[in-house]
N, C-alpha and C positions, 0 to 999 in steps of 0.2 A: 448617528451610527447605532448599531442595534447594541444589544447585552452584547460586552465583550469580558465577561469575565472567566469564559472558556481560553483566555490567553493567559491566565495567569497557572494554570495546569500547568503539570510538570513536565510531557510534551517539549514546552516551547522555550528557547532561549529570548535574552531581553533584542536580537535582534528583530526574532521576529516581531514580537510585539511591538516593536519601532516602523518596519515592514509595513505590517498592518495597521497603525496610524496614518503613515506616510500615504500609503495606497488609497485610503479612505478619503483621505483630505484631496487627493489627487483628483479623485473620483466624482467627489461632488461636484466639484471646478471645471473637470475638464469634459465630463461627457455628459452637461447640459446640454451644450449646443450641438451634438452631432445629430445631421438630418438624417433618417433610416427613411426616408420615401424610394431611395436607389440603395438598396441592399449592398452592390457589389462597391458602391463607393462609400457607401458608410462603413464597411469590411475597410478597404482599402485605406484611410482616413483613420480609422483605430488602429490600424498595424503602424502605421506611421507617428501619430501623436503616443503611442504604445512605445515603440521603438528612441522616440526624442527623450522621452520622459526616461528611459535606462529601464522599464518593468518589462520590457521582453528578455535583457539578460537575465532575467531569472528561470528562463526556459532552454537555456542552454548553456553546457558547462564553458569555461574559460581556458582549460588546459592549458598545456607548458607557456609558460611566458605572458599567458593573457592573449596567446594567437587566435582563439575560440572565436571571442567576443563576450563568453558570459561573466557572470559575476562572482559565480565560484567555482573554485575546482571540479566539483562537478555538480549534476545539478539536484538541488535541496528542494526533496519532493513535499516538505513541512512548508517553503517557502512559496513552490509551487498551488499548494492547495491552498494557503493563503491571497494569494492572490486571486485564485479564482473564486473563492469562496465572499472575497470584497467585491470584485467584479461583478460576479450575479446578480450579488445583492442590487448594483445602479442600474444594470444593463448587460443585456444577455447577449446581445451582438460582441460587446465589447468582452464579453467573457470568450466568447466565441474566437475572438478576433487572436486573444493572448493563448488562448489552448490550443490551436491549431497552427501557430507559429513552433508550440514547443514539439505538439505528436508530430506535426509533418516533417520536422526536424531530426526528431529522436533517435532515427535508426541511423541517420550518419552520425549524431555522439556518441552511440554507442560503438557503431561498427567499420564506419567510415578510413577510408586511411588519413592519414596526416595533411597529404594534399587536398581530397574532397572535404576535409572540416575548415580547413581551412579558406575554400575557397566558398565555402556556403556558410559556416554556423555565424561569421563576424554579419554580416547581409541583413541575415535573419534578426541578430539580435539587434539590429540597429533598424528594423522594422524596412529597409531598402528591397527585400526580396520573403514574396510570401508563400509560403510552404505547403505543402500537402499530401495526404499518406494514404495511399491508392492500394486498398488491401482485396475489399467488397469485389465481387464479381453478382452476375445475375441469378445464376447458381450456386455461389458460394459465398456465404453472407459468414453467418457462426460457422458453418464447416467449409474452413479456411482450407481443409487439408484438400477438397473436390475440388481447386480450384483450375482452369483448364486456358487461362492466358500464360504463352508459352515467350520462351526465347530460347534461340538456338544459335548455336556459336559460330563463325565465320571469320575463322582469323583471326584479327586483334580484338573484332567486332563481338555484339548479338544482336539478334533483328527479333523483335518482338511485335508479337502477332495475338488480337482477341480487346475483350474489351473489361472496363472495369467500372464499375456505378455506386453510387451513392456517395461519392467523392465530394468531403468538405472540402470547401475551398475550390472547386475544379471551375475552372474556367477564367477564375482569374490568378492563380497560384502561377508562382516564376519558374517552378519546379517541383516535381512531386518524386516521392520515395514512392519506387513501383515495385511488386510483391509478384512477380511471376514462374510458371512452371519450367526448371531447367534439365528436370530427367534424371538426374545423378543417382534416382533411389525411387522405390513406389512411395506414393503418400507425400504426409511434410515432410521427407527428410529427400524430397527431389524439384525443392524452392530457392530461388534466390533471390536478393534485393538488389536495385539498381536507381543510382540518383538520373531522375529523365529531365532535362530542361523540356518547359512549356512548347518554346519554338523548334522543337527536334522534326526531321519531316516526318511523317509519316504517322503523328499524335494529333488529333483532334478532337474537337469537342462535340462528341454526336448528339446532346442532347442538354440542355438545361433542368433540372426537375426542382418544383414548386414545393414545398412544404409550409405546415401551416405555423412554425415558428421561423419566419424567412432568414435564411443566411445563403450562401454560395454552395448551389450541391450541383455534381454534373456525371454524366457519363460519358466516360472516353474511350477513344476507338483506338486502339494501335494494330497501323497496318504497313508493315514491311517498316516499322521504326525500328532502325539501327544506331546506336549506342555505344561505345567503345567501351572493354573491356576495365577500362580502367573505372568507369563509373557502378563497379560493381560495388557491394558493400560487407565484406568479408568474405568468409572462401563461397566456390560453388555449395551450393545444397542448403546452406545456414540460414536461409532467406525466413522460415518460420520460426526459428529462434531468435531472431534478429526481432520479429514482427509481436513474440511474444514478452520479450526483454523490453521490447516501447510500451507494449501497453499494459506491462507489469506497473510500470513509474508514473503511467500518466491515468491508468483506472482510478487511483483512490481521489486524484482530484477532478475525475465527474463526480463521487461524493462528494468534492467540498462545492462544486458548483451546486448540485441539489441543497448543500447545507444553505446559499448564499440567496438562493430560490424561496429556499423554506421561511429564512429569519426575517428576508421582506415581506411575506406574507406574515406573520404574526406581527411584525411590525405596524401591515395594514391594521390589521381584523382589532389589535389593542385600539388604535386611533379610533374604529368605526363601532368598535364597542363601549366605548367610555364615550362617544359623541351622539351617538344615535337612541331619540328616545323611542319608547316603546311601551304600551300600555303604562301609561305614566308614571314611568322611570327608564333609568338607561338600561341597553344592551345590555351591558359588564353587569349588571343590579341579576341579570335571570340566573338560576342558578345552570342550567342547561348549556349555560355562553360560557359560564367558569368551569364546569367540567370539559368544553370542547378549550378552551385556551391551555387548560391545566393538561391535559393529552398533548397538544398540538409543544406546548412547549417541552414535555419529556419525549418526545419521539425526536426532538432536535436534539437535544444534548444528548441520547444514546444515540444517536448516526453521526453525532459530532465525533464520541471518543474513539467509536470504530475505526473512521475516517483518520483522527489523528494517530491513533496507534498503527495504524499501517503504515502511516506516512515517516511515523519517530522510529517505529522497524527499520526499517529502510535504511533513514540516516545515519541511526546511530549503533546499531545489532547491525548493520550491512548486511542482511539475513533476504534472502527471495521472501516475497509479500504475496504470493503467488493468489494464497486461501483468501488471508486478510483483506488484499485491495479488494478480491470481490463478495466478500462478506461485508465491505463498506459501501462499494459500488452499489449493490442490492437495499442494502437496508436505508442506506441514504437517501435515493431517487424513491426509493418504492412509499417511504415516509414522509416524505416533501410531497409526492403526489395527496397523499390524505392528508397534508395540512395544509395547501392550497387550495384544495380544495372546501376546506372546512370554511375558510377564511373568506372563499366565495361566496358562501352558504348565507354569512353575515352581513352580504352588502346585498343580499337579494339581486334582484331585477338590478341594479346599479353596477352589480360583479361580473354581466355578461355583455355588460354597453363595451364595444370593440375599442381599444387605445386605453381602457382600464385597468390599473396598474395590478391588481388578482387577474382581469382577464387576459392579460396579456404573461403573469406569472403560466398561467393554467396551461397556456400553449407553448410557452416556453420548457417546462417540465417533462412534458408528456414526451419527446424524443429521447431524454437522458435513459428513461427505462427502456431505451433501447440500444443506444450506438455504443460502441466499446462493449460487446457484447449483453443480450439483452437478460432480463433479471432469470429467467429460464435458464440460460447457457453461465451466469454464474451461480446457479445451486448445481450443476453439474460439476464446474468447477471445483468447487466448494466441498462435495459429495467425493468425488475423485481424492481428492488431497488428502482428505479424510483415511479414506480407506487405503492409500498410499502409504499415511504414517503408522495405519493401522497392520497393513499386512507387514512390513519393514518391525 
């Protein structure tokens, strides 16, 4: 396990740091053996050994009675980046597999009625039904507000029409949280959210798309899919606040997965610097190796405490994280990029042989600075909030 002396911070209570033992010991044990030659069943294979093990309750709250399925009242975004931040560290599918059980989820904890939580979130947490949050269109990626997939009302009904891309999870998800145009107002404030089963007629899957750190990505078509009323997810129009409230809670832990990215990367580049000799002496011996490790390890504990202050905001201030999670988002991803990179640097020619534990960090990284908006659309973020508390 890497340095964990970032858990003894004041951040964290002694569960987590129980959390993240448990996770780690879990981790090593159990996702040796999962074969990633079939993407969609090595996805499907982590949601489940995910779900057996109780670590997807931690991606969904438990509400009144424990009707939910999660493990706490609601859900504990310090716990949340935790575990992803462990996850990375083994396996990026497997990280994959747990953060997209919680985003594809998130808008029915948040917003769902009592029936649709209950009839999804127990599923999910028990890794039985896999989730997915169908926001992205072709034209409307960061400018969520252009978006131009519609539904229109018909009685008890909507029949949603147009399509939507870059959908984690899409194609093998049991149901996805869909983000479409309902007219109620110009711009976001004429969206709403609607829980779509996979099998609904009129939803399918027009396309598979390839990416170069493989996981389950699709574009889907909905044409004349009709959906009842009831599967909506708070009132008409709230569909962009709905959409912004999920990925308020679940941005800062793509920083901790970049964190989980970063620490096995230094975790390499120490092994390959203290093992590899070089003009007769080790790597670690040049001074050039100890300046890139001495960088590579302060760029991780400053995206570390970003990451965990956004997240103890959250928990314990209950306060919108709005700035924070993407002031963590950004500095996190964008600093794991140039420490895997660096990391690569040290295994030479060895760091680009393909199934190599840097070259496959390298490819794994390189989408985070993008999905959940990319490092671009959170300095606007960031720039906005600014001048929000500024003019106020």
């Amino acid at each position: 396990m890497s340095d964990t002396r970032w858990l003894d911070w004041p951040f964290f209570e002694e569960r987590h740091q129980q959390l993240a033992a448990q996770a780690n010991a879990w981790c090593a044990q159990a996702l040796s053996n999962i074969d990633h030659r079939d993407t969609d069943q090595a996805c499907r294979t982590l949601v489940a050994e995910l779900g057996r093990a109780d670590w997807l309750r931690v991606a969904v709250p438990s509400g009144p009675d424990g009707l939910w399925g999660g493990r706490w009242p609601q859900i504990d975004s310090r716990s949340v980046c935790i575990m992803r931040e462990t996850l990375a560290r083994h396996d990026g599918l497997a990280d994959f597999a747990f953060a997209m059980q919680g985003l594809g989820s998130g808008a029915i904890s948040i917003a769902g009625s009592d029936a649709l939580r209950e009839a999804y979130l127990p599923s999910v947490a028990r890794g039985q039904a896999i989730a997915a949050f169908a926001l992205s269109e072709p034209d409307a990626g960061s400018d969520v507000a252009a978006m131009t997939c519609s539904a229109t009302r018909d009685g008890d009904d909507y029949v949603l029409n147009g399509r939507k891309t870059w959908i984690s999870n899409g194609g093998i998800a049991d149901f996805y949280c869909v983000f479409v145009r309902t007219g109620e107002a110009p711009g976001a404030r004429g969206i709403s959210a609607f829980v779509v089963d996979a099998d609904t007629p009129g939803l399918t899957i027009a396309e598979r798309i390839d990416v170069m750190a493989p996981h389950p990505l699709a574009t889907l078509n909905f044409d004349q899919c009709r959906v009842s009323a009831t599967q909506r997810l708070g009132e008409a129009g709230q569909g962009f606040k709905i959409a912004m409230m999920t990925l308020d809670i679940f941005r800062s832990s793509v920083a901790a997965a970049a964190l989980g990215f970063a620490r096995r990367a230094l975790d390499e580049a120490l092994s390959r610097a203290t093992s590899r000799r070089m003009f007769g002496q080790a790597l670690a011996d040049l001074q050039l190796t100890q300046a890139a490790l001495g960088e590579m390890a302060c760029e991780i504990d400053a995206a570390a405490l970003l990451t965990y202050r956004a997240a103890w905001l959250r928990d314990v201030k209950g306060v919108r994280t709005t700035r924070e999670a993407a002031m963590a988002k950004m500095a996190a991803t964008e600093s794991a990029q140039r420490v895997i990179d660096r990391a690569l640097q040290m295994f030479g020619g060895a760091g680009v042989v393909s199934g190599a534990p840097v070259e496959k960090l390298y490819r794994e990284i390189r989408a985070l600075r993008i999905y959940e908006g990319a490092t671009e659309v959170q300095k606007l973020i960031i720039a906005r909030e600014l001048l929000k508390e500024h003019q106020a």
